[in-house]
C-alpha positions as CSV (number, residue, x, y, z in Angstrom):
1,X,-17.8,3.1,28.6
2,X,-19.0,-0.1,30.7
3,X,-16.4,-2.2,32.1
4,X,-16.5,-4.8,34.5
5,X,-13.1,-5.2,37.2
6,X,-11.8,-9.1,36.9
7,X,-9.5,-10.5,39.7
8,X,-8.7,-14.1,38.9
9,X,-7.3,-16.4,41.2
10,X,-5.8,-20.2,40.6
11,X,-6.8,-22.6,42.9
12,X,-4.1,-24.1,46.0
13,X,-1.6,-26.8,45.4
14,X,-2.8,-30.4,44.7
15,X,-0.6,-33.5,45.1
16,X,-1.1,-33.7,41.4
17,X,0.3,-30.8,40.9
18,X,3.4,-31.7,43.1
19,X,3.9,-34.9,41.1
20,X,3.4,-33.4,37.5
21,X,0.1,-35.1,36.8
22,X,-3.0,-33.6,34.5
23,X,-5.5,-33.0,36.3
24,X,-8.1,-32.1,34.1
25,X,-11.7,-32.6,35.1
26,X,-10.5,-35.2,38.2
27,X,-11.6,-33.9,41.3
28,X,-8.2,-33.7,43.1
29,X,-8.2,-32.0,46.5
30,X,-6.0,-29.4,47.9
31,X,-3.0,-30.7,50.1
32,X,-1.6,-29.3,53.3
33,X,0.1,-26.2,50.9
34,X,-2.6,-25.5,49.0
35,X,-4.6,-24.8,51.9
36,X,-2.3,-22.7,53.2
37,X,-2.4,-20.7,49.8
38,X,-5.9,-20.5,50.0
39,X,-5.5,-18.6,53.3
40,X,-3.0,-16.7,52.1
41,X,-4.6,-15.1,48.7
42,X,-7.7,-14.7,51.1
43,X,-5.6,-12.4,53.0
44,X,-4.3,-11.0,50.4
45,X,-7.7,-10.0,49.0
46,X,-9.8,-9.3,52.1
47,X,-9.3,-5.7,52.2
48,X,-10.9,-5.0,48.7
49,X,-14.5,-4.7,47.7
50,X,-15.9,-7.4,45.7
51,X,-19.1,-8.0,44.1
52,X,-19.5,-11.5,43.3
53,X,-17.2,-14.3,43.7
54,X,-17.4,-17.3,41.1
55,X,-15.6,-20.7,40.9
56,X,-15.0,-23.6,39.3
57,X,-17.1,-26.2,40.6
58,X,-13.6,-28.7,41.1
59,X,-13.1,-29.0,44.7
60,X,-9.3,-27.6,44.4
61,X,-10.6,-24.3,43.0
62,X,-13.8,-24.7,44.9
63,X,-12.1,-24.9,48.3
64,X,-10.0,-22.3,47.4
65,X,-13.1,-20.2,46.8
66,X,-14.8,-20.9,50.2
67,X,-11.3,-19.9,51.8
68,X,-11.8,-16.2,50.0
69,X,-15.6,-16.3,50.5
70,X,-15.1,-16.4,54.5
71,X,-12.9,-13.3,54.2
72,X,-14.3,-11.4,51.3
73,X,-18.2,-12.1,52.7
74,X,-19.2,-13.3,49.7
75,X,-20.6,-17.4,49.3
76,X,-18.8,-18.8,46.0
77,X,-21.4,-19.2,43.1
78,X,-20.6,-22.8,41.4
79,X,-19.4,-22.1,37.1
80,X,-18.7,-25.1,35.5
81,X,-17.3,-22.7,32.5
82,X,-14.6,-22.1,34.8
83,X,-13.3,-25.5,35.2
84,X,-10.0,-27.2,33.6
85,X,-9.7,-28.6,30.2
86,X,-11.3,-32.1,30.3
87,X,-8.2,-34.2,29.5
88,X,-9.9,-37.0,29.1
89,X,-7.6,-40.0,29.2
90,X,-4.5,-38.2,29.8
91,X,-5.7,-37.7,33.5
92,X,-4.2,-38.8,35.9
93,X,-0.7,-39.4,33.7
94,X,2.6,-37.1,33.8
95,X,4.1,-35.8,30.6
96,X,6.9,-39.0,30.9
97,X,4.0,-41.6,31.6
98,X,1.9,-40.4,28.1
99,X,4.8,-40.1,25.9
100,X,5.4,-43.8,26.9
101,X,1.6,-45.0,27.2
102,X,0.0,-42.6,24.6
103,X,3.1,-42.3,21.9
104,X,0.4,-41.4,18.8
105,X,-1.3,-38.6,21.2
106,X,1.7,-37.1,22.9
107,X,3.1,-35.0,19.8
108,X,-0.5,-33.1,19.1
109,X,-0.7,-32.3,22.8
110,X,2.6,-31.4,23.4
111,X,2.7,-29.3,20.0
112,X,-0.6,-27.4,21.0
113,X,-2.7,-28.7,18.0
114,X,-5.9,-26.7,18.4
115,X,-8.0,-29.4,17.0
116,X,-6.5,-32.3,18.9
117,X,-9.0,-33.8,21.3
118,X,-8.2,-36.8,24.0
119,X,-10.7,-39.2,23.9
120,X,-13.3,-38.2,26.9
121,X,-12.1,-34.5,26.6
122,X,-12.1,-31.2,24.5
123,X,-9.8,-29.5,22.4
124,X,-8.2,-26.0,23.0
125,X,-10.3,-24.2,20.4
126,X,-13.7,-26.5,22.9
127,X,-12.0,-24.7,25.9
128,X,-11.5,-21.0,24.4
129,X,-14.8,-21.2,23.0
130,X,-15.9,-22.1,26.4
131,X,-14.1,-20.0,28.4
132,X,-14.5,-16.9,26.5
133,X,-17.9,-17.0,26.3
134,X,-18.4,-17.8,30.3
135,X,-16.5,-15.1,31.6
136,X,-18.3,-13.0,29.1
137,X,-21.3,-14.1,30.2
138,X,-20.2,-13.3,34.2
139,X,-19.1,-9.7,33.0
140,X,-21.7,-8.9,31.5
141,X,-23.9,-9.3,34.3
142,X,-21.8,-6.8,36.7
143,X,-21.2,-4.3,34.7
144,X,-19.2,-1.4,36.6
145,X,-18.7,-3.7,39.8
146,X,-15.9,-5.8,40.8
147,X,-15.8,-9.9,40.6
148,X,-13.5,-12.3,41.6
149,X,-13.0,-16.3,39.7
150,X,-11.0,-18.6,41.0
151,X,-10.5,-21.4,38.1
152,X,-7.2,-23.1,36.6
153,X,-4.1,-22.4,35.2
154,X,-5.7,-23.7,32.0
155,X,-8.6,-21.0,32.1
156,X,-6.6,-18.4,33.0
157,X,-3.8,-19.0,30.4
158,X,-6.7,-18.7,27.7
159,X,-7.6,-15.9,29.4
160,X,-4.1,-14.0,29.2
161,X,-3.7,-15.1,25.2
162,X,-7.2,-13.1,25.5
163,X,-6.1,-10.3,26.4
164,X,-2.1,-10.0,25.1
165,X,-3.2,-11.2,21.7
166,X,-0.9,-14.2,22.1
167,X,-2.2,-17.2,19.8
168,X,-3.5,-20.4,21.0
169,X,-1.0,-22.7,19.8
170,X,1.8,-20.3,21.1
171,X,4.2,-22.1,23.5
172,X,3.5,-20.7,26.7
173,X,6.3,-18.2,27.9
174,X,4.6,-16.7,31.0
175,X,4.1,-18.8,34.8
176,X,0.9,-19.2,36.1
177,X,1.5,-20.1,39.8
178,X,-1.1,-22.1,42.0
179,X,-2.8,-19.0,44.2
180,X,-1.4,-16.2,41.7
181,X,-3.5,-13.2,41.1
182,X,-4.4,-11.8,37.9
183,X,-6.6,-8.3,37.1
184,X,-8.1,-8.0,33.8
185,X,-10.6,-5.3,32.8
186,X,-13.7,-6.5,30.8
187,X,-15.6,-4.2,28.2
188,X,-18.0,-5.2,25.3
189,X,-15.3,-4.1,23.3
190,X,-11.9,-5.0,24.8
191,X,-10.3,-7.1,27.2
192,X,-7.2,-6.2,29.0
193,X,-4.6,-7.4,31.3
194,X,-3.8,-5.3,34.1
195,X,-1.7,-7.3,36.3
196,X,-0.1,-10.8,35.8
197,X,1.0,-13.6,38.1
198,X,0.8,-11.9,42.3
199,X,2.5,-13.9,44.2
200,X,3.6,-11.8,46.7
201,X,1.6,-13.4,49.4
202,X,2.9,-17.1,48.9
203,X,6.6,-15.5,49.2
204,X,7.3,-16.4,53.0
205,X,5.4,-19.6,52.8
206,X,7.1,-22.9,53.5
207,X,8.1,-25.1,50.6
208,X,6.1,-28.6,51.8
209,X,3.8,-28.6,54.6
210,X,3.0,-32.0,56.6
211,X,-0.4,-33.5,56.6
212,X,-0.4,-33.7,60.6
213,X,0.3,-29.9,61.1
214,X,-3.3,-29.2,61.0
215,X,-3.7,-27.3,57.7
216,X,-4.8,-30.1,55.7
């Protein structure tokens, strides 16, 4: 049967992600940690044979990417199917600031209403639609090889309901770390988790890293 191998990687910390703010479609960049992470899950994944490596074209994931690429010898290839959900005008805001600024809003998002869409953004059943059929499309064309993605915890959670059967407006019981790794295996017929959230790599990292330490 063709198959196609699937590592997916979630891009390094932001300071948005540090300070609980949706990101979204905003093109936050990577802080001191996340840059770190990105050299870490390189690390992690320079010993193994890739074909391709794709990315969201949001600099977090997108510098993530380049980190890999220099290890894995593989220049990232640009996807704008693997970017965020567009939020829309819930970027930029924590969970606290929209329940306060966005009171008629905050109940469909928080509930996971599949139709509910922000203004400027897309719903979930936009996202899966959108998802689905990129990394579909990405399969497809290396069938029988090995590709890497690095994208969002957003893309990859749509990804594991995918693949677990799990429905869209489930409340989400499983972590998706910034640099965790995730296998699936694609088929025309199936799509299956193999491994969920590696984090192994990140484990002896420091908790904050300082701007002026050179990482940034």
């Amino acid at each position: 049967m063709q198959s196609t191998r699937i590592t997916a990687v979630r891009h390094g910390e932001t300071d948005w992600n540090q300070s609980g703010r949706i990101q979204g479609h905003t093109d936050v960049l990577l802080n001191a940690r996340g840059m770190w992470q990105a050299r870490q899950v390189a690390c992690a994944l320079q010993d193994e044979a890739f074909d391709a490596l794709y990315s969201s074209d949001l600099q977090r994931a997108w510098q993530t990417a380049q980190s890999l690429g220099e290890q894995i010898r593989h220049a990232p290839v640009p996807q704008p199917a693997l970017r965020e959900r567009a939020f829309g005008v819930l970027e930029g805001h924590t969970a606290t600031q929209i329940a306060e600024q966005f009171p008629d809003i905050a109940l469909p998002w928080q509930q996971r209403d599949l139709h509910f869409t922000p203004e400027h953004g897309e719903s979930l059943l936009d996202l899966h639609e959108r998802v689905l059929q990129g990394v579909a499309h990405l399969a497809q064309a290396h069938v029988d090889a090995h590709i890497v993605l690095v994208t969002h915890g957003g893309v990859l959670d749509i990804l594991y309901r995918h693949a677990t059967g799990q429905g869209l407006d489930a409340p989400r019981t499983w972590t998706i770390e910034n640099a965790s790794i995730h296998r699936f295996l694609w088929s025309p017929d199936a799509f299956t988790l193999l491994a969920w959230g590696d984090i192994a790599h990140l484990e002896d990292g420091p908790a904050t890293l300082a701007l002026d330490e050179g990482i940034a």
